[in-house]
C-alpha positions in Angstrom: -18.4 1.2 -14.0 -15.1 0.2 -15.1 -11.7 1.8 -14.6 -10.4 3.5 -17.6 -7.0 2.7 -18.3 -4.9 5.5 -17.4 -6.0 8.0 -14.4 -4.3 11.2 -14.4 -3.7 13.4 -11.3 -1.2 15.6 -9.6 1.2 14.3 -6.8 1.8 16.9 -3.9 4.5 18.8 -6.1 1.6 19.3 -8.6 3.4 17.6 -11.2 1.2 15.3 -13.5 1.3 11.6 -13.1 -0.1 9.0 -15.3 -1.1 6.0 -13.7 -1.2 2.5 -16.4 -4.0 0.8 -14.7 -3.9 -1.3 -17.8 -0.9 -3.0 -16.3 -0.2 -2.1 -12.7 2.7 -5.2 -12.2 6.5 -5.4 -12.2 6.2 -6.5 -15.8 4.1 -3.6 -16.9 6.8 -1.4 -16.4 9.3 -3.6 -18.9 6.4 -4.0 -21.4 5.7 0.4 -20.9 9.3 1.3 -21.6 9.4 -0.9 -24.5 6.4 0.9 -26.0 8.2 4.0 -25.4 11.2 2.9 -27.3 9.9 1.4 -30.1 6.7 4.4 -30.5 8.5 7.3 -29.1 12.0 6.7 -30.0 12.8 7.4 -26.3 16.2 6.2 -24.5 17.2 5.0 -21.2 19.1 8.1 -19.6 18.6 6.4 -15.9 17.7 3.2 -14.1 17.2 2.5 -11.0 15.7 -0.9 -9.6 14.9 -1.7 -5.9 13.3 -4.4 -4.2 9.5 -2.7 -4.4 10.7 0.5 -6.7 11.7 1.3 -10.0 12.3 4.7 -11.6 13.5 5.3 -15.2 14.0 8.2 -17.0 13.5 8.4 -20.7 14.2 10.5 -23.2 11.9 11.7 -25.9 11.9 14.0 -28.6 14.1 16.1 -26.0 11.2 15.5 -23.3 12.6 13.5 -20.0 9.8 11.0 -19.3 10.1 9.2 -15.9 8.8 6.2 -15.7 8.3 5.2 -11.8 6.8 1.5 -10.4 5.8 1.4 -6.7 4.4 -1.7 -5.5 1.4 -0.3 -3.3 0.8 1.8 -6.4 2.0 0.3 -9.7 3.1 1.8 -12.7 2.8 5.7 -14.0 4.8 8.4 -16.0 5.4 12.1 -15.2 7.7 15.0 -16.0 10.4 15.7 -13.1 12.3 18.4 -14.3 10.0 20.9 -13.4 8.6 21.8 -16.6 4.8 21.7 -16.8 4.6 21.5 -20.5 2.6 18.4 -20.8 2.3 18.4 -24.4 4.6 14.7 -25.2 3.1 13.2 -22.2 -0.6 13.9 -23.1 -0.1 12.5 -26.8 1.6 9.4 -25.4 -1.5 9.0 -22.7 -4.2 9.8 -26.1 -2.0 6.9 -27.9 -2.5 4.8 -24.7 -6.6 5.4 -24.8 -6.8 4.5 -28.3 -4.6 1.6 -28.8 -6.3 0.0 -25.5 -10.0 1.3 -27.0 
């Protein structure tokens, strides 16, 4: 049984995370906020690079999307702002599934 590409599950502050396993690598994360950009019209708002972490923050359609790479755990998406409207996210993770169907 093979992994689908995107696993979807809550952290511990029960927001939703969206987890590429597509492309779980440094790169991924370039290649993922490039697809929101040029799909989603989304902007950088913040950036943050470490030496295992990253965490963006995009803008889209109004929605912040952060976009987070951990090196133990690789590349996913989530709301932070503490709204649990999940609409934008969901319709970028169906766009996912089908483009990688």
């Amino acid at each position: 049984m093979s992994m689908p590409p995107v696993l979807k599950g809550r952290n511990d502050k029960g927001e939703v995370e969206y987890h590429l396993e597509f492309d779980p690598a440094w790169d991924g994360f370039d290649s993922f906020v490039e697809y929101l950009q040029i799909y989603w019209e989304a902007e950088v708002s913040e950036s943050n690079d470490d030496i295992y972490m990253r965490r963006w923050v995009l803008r889209s359609h109004g929605v912040p999307i952060t976009v987070r790479h951990d090196g133990q755990i690789g590349n996913y998406f989530l709301r932070e702002d503490g709204v649990f409207d999940q609409g934008l996210l969901e319709k970028i993770e169906q766009d996912l599934l089908r483009r990688m169907g």
